[in-house]
C-alpha positions in Angstrom: 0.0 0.0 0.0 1.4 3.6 -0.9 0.9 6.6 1.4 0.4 9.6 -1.1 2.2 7.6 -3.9 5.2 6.6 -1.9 5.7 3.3 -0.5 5.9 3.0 2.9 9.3 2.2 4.4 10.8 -1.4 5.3 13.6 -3.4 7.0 14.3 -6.6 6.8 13.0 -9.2 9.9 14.1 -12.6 9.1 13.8 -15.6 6.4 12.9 -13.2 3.3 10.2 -11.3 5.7 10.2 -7.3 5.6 7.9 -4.9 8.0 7.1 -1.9 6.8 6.4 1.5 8.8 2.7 1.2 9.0 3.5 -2.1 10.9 2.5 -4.3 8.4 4.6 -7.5 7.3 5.5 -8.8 4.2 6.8 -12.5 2.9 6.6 -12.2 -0.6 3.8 -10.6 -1.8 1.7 -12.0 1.0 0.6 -9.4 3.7 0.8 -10.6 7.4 -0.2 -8.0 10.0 1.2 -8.2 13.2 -1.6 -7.5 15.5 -3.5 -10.6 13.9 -0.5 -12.9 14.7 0.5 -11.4 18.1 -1.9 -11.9 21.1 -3.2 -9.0 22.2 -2.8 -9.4 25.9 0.6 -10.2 26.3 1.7 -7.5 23.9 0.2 -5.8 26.6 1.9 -7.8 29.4 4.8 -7.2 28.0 4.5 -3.4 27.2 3.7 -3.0 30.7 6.5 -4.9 31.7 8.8 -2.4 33.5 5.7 -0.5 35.5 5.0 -3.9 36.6 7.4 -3.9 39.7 8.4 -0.1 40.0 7.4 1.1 43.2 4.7 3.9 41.5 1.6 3.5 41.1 1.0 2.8 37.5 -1.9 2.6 34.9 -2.3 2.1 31.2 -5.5 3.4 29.5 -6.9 3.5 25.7 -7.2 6.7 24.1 -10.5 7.3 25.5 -8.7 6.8 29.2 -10.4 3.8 30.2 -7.9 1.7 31.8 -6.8 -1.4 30.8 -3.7 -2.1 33.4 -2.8 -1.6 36.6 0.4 -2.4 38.8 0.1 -4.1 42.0 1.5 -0.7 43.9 -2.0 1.0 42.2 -4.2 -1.5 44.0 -1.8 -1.1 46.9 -1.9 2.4 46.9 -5.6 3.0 46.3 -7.2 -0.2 48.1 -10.9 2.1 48.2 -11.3 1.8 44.5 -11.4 -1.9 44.0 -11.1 -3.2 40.4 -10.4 -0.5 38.2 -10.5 -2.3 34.7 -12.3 -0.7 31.8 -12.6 2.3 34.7 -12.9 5.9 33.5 -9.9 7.2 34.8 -11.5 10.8 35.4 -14.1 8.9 37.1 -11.3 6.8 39.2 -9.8 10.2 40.4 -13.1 11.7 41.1 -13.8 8.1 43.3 -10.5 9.4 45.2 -11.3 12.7 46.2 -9.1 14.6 43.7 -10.3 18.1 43.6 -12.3 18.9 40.4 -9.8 21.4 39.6 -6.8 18.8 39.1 -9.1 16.7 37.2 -10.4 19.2 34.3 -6.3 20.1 34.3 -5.5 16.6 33.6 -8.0 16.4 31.1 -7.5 19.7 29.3 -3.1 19.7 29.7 -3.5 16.2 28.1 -5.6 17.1 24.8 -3.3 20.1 24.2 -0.1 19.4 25.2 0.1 15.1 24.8 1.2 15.1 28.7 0.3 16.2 32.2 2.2 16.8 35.8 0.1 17.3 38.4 3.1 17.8 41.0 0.9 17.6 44.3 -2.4 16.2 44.8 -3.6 15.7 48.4 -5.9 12.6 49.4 -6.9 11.4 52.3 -6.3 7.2 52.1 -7.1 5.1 55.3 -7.5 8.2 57.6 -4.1 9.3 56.7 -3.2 12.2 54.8 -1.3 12.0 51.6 0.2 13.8 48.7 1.0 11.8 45.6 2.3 13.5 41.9 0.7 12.7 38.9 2.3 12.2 35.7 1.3 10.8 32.4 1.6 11.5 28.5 0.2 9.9 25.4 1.6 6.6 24.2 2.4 5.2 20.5 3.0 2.6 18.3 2.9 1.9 14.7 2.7 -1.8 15.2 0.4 -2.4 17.2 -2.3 0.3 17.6 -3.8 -1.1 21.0 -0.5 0.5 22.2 -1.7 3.9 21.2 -3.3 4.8 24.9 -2.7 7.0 27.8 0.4 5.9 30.2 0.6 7.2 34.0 2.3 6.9 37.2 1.3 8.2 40.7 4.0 9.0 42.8 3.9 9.1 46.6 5.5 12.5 47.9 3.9 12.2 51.3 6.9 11.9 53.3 8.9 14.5 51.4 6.4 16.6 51.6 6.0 16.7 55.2 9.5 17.3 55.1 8.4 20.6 53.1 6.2 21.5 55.6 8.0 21.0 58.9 10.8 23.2 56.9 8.2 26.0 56.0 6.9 25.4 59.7 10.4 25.9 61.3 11.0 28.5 59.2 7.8 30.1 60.1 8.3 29.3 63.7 12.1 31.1 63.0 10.7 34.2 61.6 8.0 34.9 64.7 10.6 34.6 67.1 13.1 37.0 65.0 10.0 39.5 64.9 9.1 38.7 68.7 12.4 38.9 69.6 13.1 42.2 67.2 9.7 43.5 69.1 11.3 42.8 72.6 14.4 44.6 71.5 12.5 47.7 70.4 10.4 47.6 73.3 13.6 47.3 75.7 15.4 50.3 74.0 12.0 52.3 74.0 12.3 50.8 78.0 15.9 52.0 78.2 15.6 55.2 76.4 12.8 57.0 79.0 14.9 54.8 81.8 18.1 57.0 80.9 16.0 60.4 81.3 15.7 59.6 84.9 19.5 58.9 85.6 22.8 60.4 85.0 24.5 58.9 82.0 27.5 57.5 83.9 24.8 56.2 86.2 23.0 54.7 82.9 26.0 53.1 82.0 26.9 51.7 84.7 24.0 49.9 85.1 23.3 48.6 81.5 27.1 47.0 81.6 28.9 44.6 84.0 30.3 47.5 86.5 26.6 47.7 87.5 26.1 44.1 88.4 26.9 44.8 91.9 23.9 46.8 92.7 24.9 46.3 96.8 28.6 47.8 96.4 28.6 50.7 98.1 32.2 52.9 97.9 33.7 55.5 100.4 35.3 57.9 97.6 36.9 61.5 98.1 34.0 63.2 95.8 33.6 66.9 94.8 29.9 67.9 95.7 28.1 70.7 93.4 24.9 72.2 95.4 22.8 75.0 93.7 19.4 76.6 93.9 17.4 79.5 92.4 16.7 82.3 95.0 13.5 83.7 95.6 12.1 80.3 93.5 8.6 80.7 95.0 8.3 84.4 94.6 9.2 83.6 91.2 6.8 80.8 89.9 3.7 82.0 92.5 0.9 82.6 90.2 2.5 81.2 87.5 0.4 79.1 84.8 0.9 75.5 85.0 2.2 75.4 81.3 4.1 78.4 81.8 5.9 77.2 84.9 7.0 73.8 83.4 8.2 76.0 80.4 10.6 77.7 83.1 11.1 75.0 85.0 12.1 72.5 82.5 14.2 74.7 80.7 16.2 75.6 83.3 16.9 71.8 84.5 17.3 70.7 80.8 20.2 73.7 80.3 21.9 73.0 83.9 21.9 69.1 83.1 23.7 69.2 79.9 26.1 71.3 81.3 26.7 69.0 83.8 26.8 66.0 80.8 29.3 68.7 79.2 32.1 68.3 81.9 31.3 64.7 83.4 29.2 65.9 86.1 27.4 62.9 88.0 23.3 64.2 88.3 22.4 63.0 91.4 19.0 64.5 91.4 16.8 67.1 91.0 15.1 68.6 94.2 12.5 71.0 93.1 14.8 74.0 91.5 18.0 72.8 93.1 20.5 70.7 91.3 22.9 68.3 93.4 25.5 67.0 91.1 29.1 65.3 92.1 32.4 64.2 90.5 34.8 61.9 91.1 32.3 58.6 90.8 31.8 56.4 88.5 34.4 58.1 86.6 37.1 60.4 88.1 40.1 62.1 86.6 41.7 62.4 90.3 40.9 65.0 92.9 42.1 68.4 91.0 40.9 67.5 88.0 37.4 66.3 89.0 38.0 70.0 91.4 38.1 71.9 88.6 36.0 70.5 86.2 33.2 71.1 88.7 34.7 74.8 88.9 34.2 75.1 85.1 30.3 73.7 85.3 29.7 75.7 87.8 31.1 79.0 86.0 29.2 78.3 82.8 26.2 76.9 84.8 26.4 80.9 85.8 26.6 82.6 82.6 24.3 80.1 80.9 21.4 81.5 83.2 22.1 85.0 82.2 21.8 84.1 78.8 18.6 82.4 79.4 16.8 85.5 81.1 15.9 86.9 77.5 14.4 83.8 76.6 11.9 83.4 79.7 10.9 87.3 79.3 9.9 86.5 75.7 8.0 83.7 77.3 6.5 86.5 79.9 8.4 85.4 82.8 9.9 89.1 83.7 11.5 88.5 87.1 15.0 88.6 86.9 16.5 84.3 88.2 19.5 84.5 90.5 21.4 81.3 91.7 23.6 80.3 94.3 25.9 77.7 94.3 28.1 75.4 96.5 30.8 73.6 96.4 32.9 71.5 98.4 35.3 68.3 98.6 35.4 65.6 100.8 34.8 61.9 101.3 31.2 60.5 101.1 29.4 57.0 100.5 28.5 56.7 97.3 26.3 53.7 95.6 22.8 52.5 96.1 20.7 52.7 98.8 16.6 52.5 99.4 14.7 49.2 100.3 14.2 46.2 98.1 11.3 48.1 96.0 13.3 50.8 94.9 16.8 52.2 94.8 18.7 55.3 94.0 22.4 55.8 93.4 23.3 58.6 95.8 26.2 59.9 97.6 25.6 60.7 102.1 27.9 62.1 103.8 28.8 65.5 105.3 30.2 67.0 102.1 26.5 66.8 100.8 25.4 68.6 103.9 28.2 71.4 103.4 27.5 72.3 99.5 23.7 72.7 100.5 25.2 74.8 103.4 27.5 76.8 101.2 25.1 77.9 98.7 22.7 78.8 101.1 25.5 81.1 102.4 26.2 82.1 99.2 24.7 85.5 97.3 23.1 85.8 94.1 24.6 85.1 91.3 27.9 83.6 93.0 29.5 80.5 93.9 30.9 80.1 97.6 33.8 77.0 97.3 35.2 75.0 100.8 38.3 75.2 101.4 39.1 71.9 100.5 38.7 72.4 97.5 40.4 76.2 97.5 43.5 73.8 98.3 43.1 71.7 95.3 42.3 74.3 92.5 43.9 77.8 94.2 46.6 77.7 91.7 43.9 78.3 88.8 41.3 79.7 90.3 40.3 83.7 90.6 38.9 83.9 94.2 38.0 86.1 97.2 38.1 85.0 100.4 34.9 85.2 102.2 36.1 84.5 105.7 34.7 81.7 107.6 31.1 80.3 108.4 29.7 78.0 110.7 27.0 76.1 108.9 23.9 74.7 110.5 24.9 70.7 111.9 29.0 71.2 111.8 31.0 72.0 115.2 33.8 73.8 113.7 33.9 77.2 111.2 34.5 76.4 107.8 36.7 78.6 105.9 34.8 79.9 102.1 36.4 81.4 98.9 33.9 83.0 96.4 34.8 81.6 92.9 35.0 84.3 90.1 36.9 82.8 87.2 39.6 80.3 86.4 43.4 82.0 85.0 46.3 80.6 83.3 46.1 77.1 81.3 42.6 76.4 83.1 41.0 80.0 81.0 43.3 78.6 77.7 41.9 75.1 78.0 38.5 76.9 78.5 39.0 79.1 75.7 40.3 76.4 73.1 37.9 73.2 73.5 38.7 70.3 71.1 35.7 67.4 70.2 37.2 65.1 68.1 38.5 67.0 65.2 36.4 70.0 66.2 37.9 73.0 67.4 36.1 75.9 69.2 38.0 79.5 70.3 36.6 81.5 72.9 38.6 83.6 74.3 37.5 86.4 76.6 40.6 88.1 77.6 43.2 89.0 75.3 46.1 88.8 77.7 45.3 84.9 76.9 45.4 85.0 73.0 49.2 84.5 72.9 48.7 81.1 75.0 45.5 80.1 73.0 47.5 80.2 70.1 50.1 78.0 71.7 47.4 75.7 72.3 45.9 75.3 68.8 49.3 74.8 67.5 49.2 72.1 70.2 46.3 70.8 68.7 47.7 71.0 65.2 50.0 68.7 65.6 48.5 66.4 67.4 45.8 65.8 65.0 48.9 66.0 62.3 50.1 62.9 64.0 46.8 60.8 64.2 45.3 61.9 60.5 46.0 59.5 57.7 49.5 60.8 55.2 
């Protein structure tokens, strides 16, 4: 028979016989087709061969996808649906519990595109949960057109994927504890950031690292104590509005603290409008130096309030603000004390008692210094001597220096302040100018020696 006018194709088989394309066999002239000498079923059989021990489950279905074989792992797999031969297999999958969805895909991917994955399908088999892949394509032969069918395996994924889900569920699981914890850690800075507004810094730290661990320790430590307080406070703020007195009030306390901050002051606390602040604990630079850094607050404490006045009578608050200060060295106890339900890091001791007594004694606008620490910072301080007082609680007189100014280095070091790389000249007498230039050049050189050539 010619296709188009063409003969069809052949090879030879054996003893003179040929078999052409179209699957048809010739001895001769004679004709012998294949399907009429082969039986049907174990061309079948034998087809099916390699499915018949593979550990999918495994069907083979005509054209019209009725099936005509099944594997033993398909009755294994699928012991609910009985015998399946001459089955629709649409109807087999319905009889499973396959979605309708999967189904029309299976049906539709197959006419168009000769094959279909389905790569999960969840049934539920025995009670038990499972998720098997379906795969199958179009099969043919030109020999034997009972070969020309539909060829399928299911493939049991259950256990990989519940593998797939425990990983998505750890990772899941993973991801709400990052967020919880990244939710705890905001919530503990939030915690530690309006925590800090109530402490001194130094305080702060020391309690947010290992040097505050030992909240019991207390420390007997030679401290200078820094005591100040507005005068005439109540005159001041009686009748003042609320709003308008938290203005002042906060402004002032919020200027005279970061002062303090400025020249590692210790804020103890706030007591009303006084300010008690010490140095030498947790950080000290030795007794002079802690001396006169307190010196320093204390002397720009002074001018800062003058430069505040024009800001509070902008904000109608005319009276003039005048502030004494104290300020004395000696030893004191210095750590935490209060009961179990609440602690503050203080410093006792009679020091405390004398700065409170100092600026009492003290008149507006000036700062009255003990003469301990007159003997640690005389050399650069500018002061007047102020005789000797006997303050409320102590036996003996107490000799007093009013504190005008600091001379020499201390006035260059004041005038020429280095942050880092920043630089800031302030000089207010020119009999220092030839030393604050002596200082820069200082300075020059040794940022010359740390910058990169």
């Amino acid at each position: 028979m010619k296709r188009g006018g063409v003969a069809p194709a052949s090879f030879p088989v054996f003893g003179g016989i040929t078999m052409a394309e179209d699957g048809v066999c010739r001895w001769g002239s004679a004709m012998i087709n294949l399907e009429e000498i082969f039986n049907r079923s174990n061309i079948l059989d034998l087809s099916f061969f390699n499915f018949r021990n593979a550990i999918t489950a495994c069907y083979f279905a005509d054209r019209d996808l009725r099936i005509l074989k099944v594997n033993d792992n398909f009755r294994e797999f699928f012991p609910v649906l009985g015998e399946v031969s001459n089955a629709h297999f649409p109807n087999v999958l319905l009889q499973l519990g396959v979605d309708r969805q999967y189904i029309d895909s299976f049906a539709v991917q197959l006419r168009e595109k000769g094959r279909v994955l389905i790569p999960n399908i969840p049934l539920t088999i025995a009670g038990r949960d499972r998720v098997f892949s379906l795969m199958s394509t179009y099969t043919s032969d030109p020999s034997f057109s009972y070969l020309n069918g539909v060829q399928g395996q299911f493939v049991d994924r259950t256990e990989e994927w519940s593998l797939r889900m425990e990983r998505e569920r750890l990772m899941e699981e993973r991801l709400r504890d990052r967020e919880l914890i990244e939710a705890k850690t905001r919530e503990l800075e939030s915690v530690a950031n309006r925590l800090a507004k109530y402490l001194s810094p130094q305080i702060y730290s020391s309690i947010f690292s290992s040097r505050g661990e030992a909240s019991d320790t207390l420390a007997r430590k030679n401290l200078t104590i820094f005591f100040s307080d507005i005068e005439g406070f109540t005159d001041i703020t009686d009748g003042m509005e609320p709003e308008r007195l938290a203005f002042f009030i906060n402004t002032y306390l919020s200027e005279m603290s970061s002062i303090a901050i400025e020249y590692g002051g210790t804020i103890d606390k706030f007591i009303g409008d006084a300010v008690l602040v010490f140095f030498g604990d947790p950080e000290t630079e030795g007794d002079r130096n802690d001396a006169l850094r307190c010196a320093r607050m204390a002397l720009r404490m002074r001018d800062r309030v003058r430069e505040l006045e024009k800001v509070w009578h902008e904000n109608g608050i005319s009276k003039p603000l005048r502030v004494r200060m104290g300020i004395t060295t000696g030893y004191c106890t210095v750590g935490n004390f209060g009961s179990e339900h609440r602690l503050e890091y203080t410093v006792l001791g009679s020091p405390v008692n004398l700065a409170s007594r100092l600026q009492t004694a003290a008149e507006a606008d000036t700062i009255l210094i003990s003469d301990s620490t007159y003997l640690l910072i005389q050399d650069a301080a500018d002061t007047r001597p102020m005789g000797e007082i006997t303050p409320k609680g102590f036996a003996r007189p107490v000799a007093c220096y009013r504190l005008d100014g600091l001379h020499g280095s201390e006035s260059v070091q004041e005038a020429v302040t280095r942050v880092g790389r920043h630089v800031t000249v302030n000089i207010a007498d020119r009999r220092h100018i030839r030393e604050a230039i002596e200082e820069l050049r200082r300075i020059e050189d040794d940022l010359a020696r740390h910058l990169p050539p």
